[in-house]
C-alpha positions, 0 to 999 in steps of 0.5 A: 775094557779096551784102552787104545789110541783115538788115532783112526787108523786103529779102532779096537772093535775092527782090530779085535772083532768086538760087537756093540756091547761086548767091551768098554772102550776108552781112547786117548792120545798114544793110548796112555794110563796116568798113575793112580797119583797124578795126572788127569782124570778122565782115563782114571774115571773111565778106570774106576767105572769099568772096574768097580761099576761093571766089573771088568775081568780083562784090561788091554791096553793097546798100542800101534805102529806109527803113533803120532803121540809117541812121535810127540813124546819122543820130541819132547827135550829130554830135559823137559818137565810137567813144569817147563811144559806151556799149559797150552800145550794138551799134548805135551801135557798129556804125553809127558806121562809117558817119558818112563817108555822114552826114557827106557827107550833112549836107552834101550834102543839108542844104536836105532834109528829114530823112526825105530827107537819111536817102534820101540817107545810105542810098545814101551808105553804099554808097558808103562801103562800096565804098571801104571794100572797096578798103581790103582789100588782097587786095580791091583787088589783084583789082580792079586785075586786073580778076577781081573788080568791086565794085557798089553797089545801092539798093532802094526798096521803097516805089517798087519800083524797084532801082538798080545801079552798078559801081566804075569803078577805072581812073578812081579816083585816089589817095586820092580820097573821090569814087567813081568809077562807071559802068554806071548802070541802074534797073529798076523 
């Protein structure tokens, strides 16, 4: 299962040279995963069938470089919540989901400029999507077992280069924030 950004400029079978068939692919705005316990469903119902229904063995969740709804999300006020949000305003309803990856990103990149601390934010989204995906009960459950691992990828389409990694579960602690990974690699 492939989870990337609606954005044209990054298809999934293209990038990754997938044929018909060969991967269930969702897209989203800034390639989001909501928690098992809140917001909208139509990500969660593409979760649970390709999880459940056809039994994925991988998950990865793609992001890439200049991502307009990162770009949202990182314009967002910072004092701005789910509540203050206009209920006509889809995107900042739908991206607000991913203020953990600003949040880390403000912080963790705060000396950058913003084009770059949005850089950062887009690969910390995966990130959140990741641990969002360990939140489904039935998700974590297999990758406990190990038949199903969860991956994270970045595509920098202005450099050309796609950058993977996968989940290191076993070295994931209890309530822990920080993703644990391994198998790291670039190609270009």
């Amino acid at each position: 299962m492939v989870i990337a950004c609606a954005d044209s400029r990054v298809c999934p079978s293209e990038i990754l040279g997938f044929q018909p068939g060969e991967a269930f692919t969702v897209r989203n705005i800034a390639n989001i995963v909501p928690t098992y316990e809140s917001g909208p469903f139509e990500t969660k119902a593409a979760l649970e069938f390709a999880v459940n229904s056809l039994q994925v063995e991988n998950i990865l969740v793609v992001g890439h470089s200049r991502c307009g709804g990162i770009r949202a999300l990182m314009t967002m006020d910072d004092d701005e919540t789910e509540e203050d949000i206009d209920s006509r305003s889809f995107i900042k309803n739908w991206v607000v989901i991913g203020k953990p990856a600003k949040s880390i990103s403000k912080s963790a990149a705060s000396e950058l400029s913003f084009d770059q601390q949005c850089q950062h934010c887009e690969k910390e989204s995966v990130n959140c999507s990741l641990r969002n995906l360990l939140s489904y009960p039935w998700i974590e459950e297999r990758v406990k077992k190990g038949i199903l691992t969860i991956h994270g990828g970045y595509y920098d389409f202005t450099e050309c280069t796609f950058e993977k990694w996968t989940v290191d579960y076993k070295e994931r602690s209890c309530g822990e924030r920080k993703l644990a990974v391994k198998d790291r690699s670039i190609w270009s």
